[in-house]
PABA-369277 format. One record per residue (C-alpha): x, y, z. Coordinates in nm, 4 decimals. Layout:
N
ATOM, X, Y, Z
...
END
This chain:
86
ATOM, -1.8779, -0.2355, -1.6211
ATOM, -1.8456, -0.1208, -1.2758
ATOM, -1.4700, 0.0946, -1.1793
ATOM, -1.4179, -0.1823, -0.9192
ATOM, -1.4934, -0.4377, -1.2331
ATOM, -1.2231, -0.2483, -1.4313
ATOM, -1.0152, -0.2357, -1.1229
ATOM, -0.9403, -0.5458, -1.0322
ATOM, -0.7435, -0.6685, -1.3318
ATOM, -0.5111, -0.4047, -1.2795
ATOM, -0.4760, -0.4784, -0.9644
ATOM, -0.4106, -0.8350, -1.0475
ATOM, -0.1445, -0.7700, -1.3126
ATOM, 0.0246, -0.5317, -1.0361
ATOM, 0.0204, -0.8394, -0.7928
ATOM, 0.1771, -1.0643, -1.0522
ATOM, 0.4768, -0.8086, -1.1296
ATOM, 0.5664, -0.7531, -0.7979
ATOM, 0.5758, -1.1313, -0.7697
ATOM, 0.7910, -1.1673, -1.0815
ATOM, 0.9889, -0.9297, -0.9836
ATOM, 1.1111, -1.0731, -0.6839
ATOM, 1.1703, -1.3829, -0.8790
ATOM, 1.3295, -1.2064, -1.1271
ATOM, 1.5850, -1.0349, -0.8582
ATOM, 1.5856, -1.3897, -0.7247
ATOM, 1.7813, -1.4956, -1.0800
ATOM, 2.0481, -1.2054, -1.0231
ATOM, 1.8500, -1.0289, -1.3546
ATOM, 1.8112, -0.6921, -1.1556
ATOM, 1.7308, -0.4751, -1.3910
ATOM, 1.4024, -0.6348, -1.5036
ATOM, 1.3532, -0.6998, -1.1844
ATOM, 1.3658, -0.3319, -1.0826
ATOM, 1.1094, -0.2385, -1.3904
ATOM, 0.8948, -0.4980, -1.2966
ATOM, 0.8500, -0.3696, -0.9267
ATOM, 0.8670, 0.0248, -1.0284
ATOM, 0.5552, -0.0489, -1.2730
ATOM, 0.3544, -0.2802, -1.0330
ATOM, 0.3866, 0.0068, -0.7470
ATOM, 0.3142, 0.2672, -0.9832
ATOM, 0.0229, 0.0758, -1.0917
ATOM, -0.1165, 0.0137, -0.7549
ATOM, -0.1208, 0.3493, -0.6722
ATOM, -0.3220, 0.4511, -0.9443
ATOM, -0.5371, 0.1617, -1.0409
ATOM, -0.8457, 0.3020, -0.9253
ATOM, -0.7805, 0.6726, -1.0608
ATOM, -0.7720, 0.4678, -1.3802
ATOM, -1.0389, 0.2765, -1.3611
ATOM, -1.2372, 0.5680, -1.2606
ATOM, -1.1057, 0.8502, -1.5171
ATOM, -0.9445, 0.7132, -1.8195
ATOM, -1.0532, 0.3811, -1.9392
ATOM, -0.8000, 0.4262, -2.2984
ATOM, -0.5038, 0.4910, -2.0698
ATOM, -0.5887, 0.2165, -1.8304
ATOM, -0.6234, -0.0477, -2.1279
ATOM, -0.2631, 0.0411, -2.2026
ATOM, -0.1346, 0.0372, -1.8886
ATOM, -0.2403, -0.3356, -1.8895
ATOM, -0.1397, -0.4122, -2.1846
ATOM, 0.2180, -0.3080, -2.1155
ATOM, 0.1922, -0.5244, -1.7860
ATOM, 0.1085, -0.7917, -2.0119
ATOM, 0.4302, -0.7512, -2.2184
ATOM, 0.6497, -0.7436, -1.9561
ATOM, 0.5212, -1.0415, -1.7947
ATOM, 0.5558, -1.1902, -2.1045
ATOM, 0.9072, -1.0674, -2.1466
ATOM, 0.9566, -1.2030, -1.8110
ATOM, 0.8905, -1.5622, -1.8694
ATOM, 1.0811, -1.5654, -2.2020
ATOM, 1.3785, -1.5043, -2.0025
ATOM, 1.2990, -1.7435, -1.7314
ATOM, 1.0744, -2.0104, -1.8871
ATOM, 1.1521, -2.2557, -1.5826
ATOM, 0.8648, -2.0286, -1.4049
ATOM, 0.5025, -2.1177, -1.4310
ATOM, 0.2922, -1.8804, -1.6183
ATOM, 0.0158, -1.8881, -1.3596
ATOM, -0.3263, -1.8008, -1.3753
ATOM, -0.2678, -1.4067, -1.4947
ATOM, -0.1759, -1.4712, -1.8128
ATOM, -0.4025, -1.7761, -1.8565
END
């Protein structure tokens, strides 16, 4: 797998938090909303140092993107899942 291969999804999931986020913010919960946007920055700015240099840490970085999208749409289930977390 290429880095750009193992790039993109985190990329992705970083795209999908920072639109959640504003939804969230949207539905006066600010403090997810505020976790949701820190982690999607933070994840932008270091997808492809991930994807280059640690593969382990990456997976978990995703995988914690992944729970809080889920923990997103448990608390606002009126929003389509869309095609991330299909």
């Amino acid at each position: 797998m290429t880095i750009s291969e193992r790039q993109a999804p985190i990329e992705l999931l970083a795209t999908a938090l920072q639109r959640n986020a504003k939804l969230a913010v949207d539905e006066g919960d600010d403090a997810l909303g505020m976790v949701l946007h820190s982690v999607s920055t933070a994840m932008m700015s270091t997808a492809n140092e991930l994807a280059e240099q640690d593969t382990n840490l990456a997976g978990s970085v995703v995988l914690r993107a992944l729970g809080l999208l889920t923990a997103f749409h448990c608390r606002h289930p009126h929003y389509p899942v869309g095609p991330v977390l299909h």
